[in-house]
C-alpha positions in Angstrom: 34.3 -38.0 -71.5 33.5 -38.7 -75.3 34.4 -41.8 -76.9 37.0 -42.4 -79.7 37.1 -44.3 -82.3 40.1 -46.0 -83.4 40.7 -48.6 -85.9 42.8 -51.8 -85.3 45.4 -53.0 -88.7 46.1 -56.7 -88.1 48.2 -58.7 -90.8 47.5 -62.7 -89.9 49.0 -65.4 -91.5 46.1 -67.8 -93.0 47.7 -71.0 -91.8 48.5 -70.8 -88.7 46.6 -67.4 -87.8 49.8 -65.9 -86.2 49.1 -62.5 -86.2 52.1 -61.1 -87.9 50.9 -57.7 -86.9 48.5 -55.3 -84.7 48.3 -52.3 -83.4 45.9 -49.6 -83.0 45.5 -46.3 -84.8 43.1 -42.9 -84.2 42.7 -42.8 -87.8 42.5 -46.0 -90.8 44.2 -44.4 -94.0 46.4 -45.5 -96.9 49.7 -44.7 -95.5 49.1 -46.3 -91.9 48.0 -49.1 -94.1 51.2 -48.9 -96.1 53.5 -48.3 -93.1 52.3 -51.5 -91.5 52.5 -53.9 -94.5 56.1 -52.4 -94.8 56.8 -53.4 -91.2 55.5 -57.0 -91.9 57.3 -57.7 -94.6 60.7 -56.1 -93.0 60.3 -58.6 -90.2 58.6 -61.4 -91.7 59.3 -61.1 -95.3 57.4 -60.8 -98.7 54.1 -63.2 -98.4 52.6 -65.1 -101.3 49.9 -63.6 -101.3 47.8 -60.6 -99.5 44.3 -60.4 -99.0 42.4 -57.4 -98.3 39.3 -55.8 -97.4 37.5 -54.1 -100.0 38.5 -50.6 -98.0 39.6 -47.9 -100.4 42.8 -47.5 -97.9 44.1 -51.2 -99.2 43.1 -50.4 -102.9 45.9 -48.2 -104.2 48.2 -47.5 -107.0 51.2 -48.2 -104.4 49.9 -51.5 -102.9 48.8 -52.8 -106.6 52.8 -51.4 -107.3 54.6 -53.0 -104.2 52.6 -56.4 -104.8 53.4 -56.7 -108.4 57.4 -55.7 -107.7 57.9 -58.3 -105.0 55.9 -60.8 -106.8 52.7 -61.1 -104.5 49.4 -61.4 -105.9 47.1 -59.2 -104.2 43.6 -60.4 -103.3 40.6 -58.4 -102.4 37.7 -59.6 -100.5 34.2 -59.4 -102.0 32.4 -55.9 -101.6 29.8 -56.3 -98.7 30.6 -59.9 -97.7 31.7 -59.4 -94.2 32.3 -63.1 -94.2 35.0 -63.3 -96.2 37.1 -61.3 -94.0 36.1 -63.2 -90.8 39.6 -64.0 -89.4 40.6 -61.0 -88.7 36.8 -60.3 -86.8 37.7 -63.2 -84.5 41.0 -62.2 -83.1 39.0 -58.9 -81.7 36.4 -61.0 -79.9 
């Protein structure tokens, strides 16, 4: 049987690292992306702030959009510094 790859979409919260959301997906695109940070914020309400991979699927026109209308400034990690996105890395270990 061949393996699959899925991706897993976590949302944590950098305080307390509460994962506000996680699931797995067969595919890691901007609307799966944009369905779940609707779902957070439905349940848990508009953050502060965001901070995102680098991924092309978190940099869009809707998120910069969404961000800016609900008054959250959006940050983006580093390109190639795998370290700045490390909390999310420990909660799959």
């Amino acid at each position: 049987m061949a393996k699959k790859q899925v991706f897993l979409v976590t949302f944590l919260d950098d305080a307390t690292r509460f994962v506000l959301h996680g699931a797995f997906y067969p595919t890691l695109d901007q609307t799966i992306v944009e369905d779940c940070f609707r779902n957070v914020i439905q349940k848990w309400g508009a953050p502060e702030a965001v901070y995102f991979d680098n991924g092309k699927q978190y940099r869009t026109k809707w998120m910069a959009r969404t961000c800016s209308k609900l008054g959250i400034r959006l940050l983006y990690a580093r390109p190639y510094s795998p370290e700045a996105t490390g909390y999310g890395e420990l909660i799959v270990m």
